[in-house]
C-alpha positions in Angstrom: 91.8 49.7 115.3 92.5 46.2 114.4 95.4 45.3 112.5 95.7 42.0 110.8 97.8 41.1 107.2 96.7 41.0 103.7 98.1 37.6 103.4 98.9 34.9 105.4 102.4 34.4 104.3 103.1 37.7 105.2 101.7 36.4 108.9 98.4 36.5 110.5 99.3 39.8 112.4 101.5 42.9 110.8 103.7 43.0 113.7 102.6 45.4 116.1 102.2 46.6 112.7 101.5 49.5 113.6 104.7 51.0 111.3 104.7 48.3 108.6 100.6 49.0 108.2 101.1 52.7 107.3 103.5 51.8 104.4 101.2 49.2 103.7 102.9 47.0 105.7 105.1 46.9 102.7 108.5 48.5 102.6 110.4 50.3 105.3 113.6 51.7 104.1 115.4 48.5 104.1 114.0 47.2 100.5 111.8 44.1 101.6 108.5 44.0 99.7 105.1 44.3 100.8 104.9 40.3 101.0 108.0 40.0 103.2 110.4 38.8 100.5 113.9 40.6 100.3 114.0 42.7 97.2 117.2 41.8 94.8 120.4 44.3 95.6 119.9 47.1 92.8 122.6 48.5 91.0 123.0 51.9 89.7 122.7 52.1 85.5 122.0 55.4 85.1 122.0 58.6 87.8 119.0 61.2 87.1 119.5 64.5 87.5 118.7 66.9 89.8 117.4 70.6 88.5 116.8 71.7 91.7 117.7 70.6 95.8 115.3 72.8 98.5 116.2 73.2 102.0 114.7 70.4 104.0 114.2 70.3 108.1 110.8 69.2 109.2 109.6 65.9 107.3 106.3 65.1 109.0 104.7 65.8 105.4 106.8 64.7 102.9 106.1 63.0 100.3 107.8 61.0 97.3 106.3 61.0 93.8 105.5 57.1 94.1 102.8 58.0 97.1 100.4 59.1 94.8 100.5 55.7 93.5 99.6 54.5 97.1 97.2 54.2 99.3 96.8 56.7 102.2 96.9 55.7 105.6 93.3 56.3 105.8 92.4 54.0 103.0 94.8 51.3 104.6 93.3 51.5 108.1 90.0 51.0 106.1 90.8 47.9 104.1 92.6 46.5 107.1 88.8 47.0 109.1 87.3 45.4 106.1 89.6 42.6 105.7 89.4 41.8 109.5 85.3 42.1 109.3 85.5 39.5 106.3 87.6 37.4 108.1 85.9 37.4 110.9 82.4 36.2 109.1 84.4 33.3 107.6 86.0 32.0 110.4 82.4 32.1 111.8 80.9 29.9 109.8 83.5 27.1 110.8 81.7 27.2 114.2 84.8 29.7 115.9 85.2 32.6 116.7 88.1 35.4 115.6 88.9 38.7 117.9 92.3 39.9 116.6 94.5 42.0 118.5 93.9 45.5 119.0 97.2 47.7 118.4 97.6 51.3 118.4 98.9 53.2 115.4 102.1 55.4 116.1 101.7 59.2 114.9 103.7 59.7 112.0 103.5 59.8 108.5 105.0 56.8 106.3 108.4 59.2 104.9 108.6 61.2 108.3 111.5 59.3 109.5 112.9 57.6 105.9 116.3 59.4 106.2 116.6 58.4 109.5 116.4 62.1 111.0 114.1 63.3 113.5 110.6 65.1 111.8 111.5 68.1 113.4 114.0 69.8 116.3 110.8 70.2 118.4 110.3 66.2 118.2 114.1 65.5 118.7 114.4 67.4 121.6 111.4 66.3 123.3 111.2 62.6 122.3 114.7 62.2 121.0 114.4 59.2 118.6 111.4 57.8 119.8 107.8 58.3 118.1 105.5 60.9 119.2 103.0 58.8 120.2 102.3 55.2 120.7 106.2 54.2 120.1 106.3 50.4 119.8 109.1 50.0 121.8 106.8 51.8 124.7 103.5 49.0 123.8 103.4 46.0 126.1 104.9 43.1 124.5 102.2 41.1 124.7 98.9 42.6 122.9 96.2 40.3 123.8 95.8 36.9 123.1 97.5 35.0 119.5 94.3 33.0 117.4 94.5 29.9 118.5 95.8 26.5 116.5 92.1 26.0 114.7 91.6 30.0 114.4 94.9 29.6 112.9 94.6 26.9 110.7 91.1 28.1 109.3 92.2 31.3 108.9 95.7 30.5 107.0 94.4 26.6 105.6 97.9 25.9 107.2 98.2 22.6 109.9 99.7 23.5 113.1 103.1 21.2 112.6 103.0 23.1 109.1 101.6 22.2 105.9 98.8 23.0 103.8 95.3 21.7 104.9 92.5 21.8 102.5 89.6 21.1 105.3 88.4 21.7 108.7 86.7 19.1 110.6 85.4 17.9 106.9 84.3 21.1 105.8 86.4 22.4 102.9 88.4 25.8 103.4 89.2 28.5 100.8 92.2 28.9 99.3 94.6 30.6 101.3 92.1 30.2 104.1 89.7 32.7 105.3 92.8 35.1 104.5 92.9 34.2 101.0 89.1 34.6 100.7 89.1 37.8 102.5 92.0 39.1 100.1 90.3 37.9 96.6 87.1 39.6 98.0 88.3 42.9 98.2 90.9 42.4 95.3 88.2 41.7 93.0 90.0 38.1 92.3 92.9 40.2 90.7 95.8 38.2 91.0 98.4 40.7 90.5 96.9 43.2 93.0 96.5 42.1 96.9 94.0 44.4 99.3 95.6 47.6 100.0 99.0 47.1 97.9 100.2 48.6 94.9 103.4 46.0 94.0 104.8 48.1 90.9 104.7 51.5 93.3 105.8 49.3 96.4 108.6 48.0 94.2 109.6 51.5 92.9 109.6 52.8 96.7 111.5 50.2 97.9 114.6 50.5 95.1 114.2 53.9 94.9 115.8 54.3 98.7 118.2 51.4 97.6 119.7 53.3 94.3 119.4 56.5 96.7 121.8 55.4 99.1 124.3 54.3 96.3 124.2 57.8 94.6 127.5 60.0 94.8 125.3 63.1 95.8 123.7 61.5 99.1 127.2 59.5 99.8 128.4 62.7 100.2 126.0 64.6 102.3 126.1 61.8 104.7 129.6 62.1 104.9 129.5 65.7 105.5 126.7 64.5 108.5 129.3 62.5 109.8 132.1 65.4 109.9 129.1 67.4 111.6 128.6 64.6 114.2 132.0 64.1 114.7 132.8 67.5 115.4 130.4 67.4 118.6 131.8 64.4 120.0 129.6 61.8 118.2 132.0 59.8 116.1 131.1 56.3 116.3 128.0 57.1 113.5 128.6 56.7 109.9 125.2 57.4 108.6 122.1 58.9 110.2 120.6 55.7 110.2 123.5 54.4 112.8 122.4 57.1 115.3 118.8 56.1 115.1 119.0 52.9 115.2 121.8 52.9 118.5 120.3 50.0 120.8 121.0 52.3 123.9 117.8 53.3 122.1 115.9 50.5 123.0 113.9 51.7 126.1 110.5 52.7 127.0 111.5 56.6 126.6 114.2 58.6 125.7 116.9 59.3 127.7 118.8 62.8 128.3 121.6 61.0 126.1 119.2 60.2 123.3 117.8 63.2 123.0 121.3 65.3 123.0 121.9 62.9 119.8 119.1 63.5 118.3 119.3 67.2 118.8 122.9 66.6 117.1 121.3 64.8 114.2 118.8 67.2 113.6 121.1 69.6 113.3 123.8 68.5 111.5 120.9 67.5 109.0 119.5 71.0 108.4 123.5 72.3 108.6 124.5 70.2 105.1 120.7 69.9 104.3 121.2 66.0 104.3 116.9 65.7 104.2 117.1 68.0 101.0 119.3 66.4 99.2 118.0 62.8 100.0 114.8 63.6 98.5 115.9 65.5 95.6 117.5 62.4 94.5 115.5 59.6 95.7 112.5 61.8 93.9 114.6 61.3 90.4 114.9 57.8 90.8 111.1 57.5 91.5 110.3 59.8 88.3 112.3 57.9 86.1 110.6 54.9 87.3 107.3 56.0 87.6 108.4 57.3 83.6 108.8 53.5 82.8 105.5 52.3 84.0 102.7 54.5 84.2 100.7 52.1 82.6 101.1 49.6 84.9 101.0 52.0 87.5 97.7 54.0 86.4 96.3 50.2 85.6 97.0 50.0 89.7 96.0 52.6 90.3 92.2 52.2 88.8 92.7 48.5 90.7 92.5 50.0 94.8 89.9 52.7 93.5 87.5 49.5 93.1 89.2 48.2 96.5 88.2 51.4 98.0 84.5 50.8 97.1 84.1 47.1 97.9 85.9 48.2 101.2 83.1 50.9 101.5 80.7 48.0 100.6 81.9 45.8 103.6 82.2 48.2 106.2 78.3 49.1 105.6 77.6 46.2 106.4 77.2 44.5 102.9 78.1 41.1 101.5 80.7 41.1 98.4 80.6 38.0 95.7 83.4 35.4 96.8 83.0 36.6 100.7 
């Protein structure tokens, strides 16, 4: 499956994108938009509340009221295929040729690790912190060949020393470059909309985490995580996140010591039901948003169903106007 960006300020190549792709190569939970740009600090106005908090473990299939707003991975993996093929016929008729990088996709769903737990104890105690399958820190770092400069520039209408170029070799280049064709093709020309994104859900997704982390209720689970932790031995991790995210991490495959942490997490998790109450809470924020803009986000909505057909359209083999 080839992966390449929506955009080429959001770089030729969604980094071994294999993660970023499945949220749209938008938002992880660190609050940076789907263009790359660092989303503005929220603050908390108002705190929803909660009727009702379930008992959360496994979080392979989760999912936040904002998704439905989304694209699945499926449709994603499409448009990215459709993109790549319109690309590819662009860059062709400046006389080169484009073969982006294959990358595999890692086995997991976009919320499956959002609160920084383990999906499940049978996943923690097998691969500790690591993905199932096709962990990136497990990929070569090298995944076949970068475009090179006049791929890049044709593809970006960027110069090689930086710049905008308007031309190659006297014949004149689309906006944005073959990128920005590709992207107006499937978008329908919509400039508010970009191939495969919903901003106003992205934006929601991305703030929701944010206000969630700032709420009293999930303050204080994760400090009753900690006191779990601790009590095993683990006390140099504040939040769940911190015991994911440790660089002894950083290897091919877990270790016997990653995977006793992330045992530990797990089940200090399911012990103050940390994953329950995350969601409960992040899912207010996200209904209260999604309260203030279901028009704009039904209007988006309707916008990727005609993506979804003019990506149909493409990967049959047909031409679209603007392509």
């Amino acid at each position: 499956m080839t992966i390449t960006s929506g955009r080429a300020g959001a770089g030729l190549i969604c980094a071994v994108a294999a993660v970023g792709l499945l949220a749209g190569c938008s938002n992880g939970p660190g609050g940076t938009s789907s263009q790359g740009e660092k989303q503005p600090k929220p603050t908390v106005s108002k705190i929803p509340g909660v009727t009702s908090i379930t008992k959360l473990t496994d979080t392979a299939d989760l999912a936040l009221p904002v998704d439905t707003y989304m694209p699945t991975g499926h449709a994603l993996l499409q448009t990215t295929d459709a993109m790549t093929t319109l690309e590819q016929r662009c860059v062709s008729r400046f006389g080169l040729r484009y073969t982006p990088t294959e990358a595999q996709l890692p086995n997991f769903s976009k919320n499956s690790r959002r609160y920084g737990v383990p999906e499940s104890l049978q996943v923690a105690r097998e691969f500790g912190f690591h993905m199932t399958q096709n962990d990136p820190r497990s990929l070569p770092k090298h995944l076949g060949t970068p475009p090179s400069p006049e791929v890049r520039t044709v593809l970006t209408a960027t110069a090689s020393q930086g710049g905008l170029v308007s031309s190659y070799h006297g014949m004149r280049l689309p906006d944005g470059g073959c990128v920005g064709e590709a992207d107006r093709a499937i978008t329908g020309g919509d400039v508010d909309q970009r191939a495969g994104h919903s901003p106003m859900a992205e934006q929601i997704r991305a703030h929701s985490f944010e206000y969630s982390t700032l709420d009293p209720r999930v303050i204080a689970a994760q400090t009753a995580w900690k006191k779990c932790m601790s009590a095993q031995g683990y006390t140099n991790y504040k939040k769940t996140f911190d015991a994911s995210g440790d660089e002894r991490w950083n290897a091919a495959a877990a270790t016997s010591q990653e995977i006793a942490v992330a045992v530990a997490d797990w089940q200090c998790a399911k012990q103050v039901n940390l994953v329950g109450i995350w969601f409960a809470v992040e899912s207010a924020y996200q209904n209260d948003q999604i309260d203030k803009h279901a028009e704009e986000l039904q209007q988006a909505r309707e916008g990727l169903l005609q993506q979804s057909k003019r990506v149909a359209t493409v990967l049959a083999g047909g031409k679209l106007s603007g392509s």
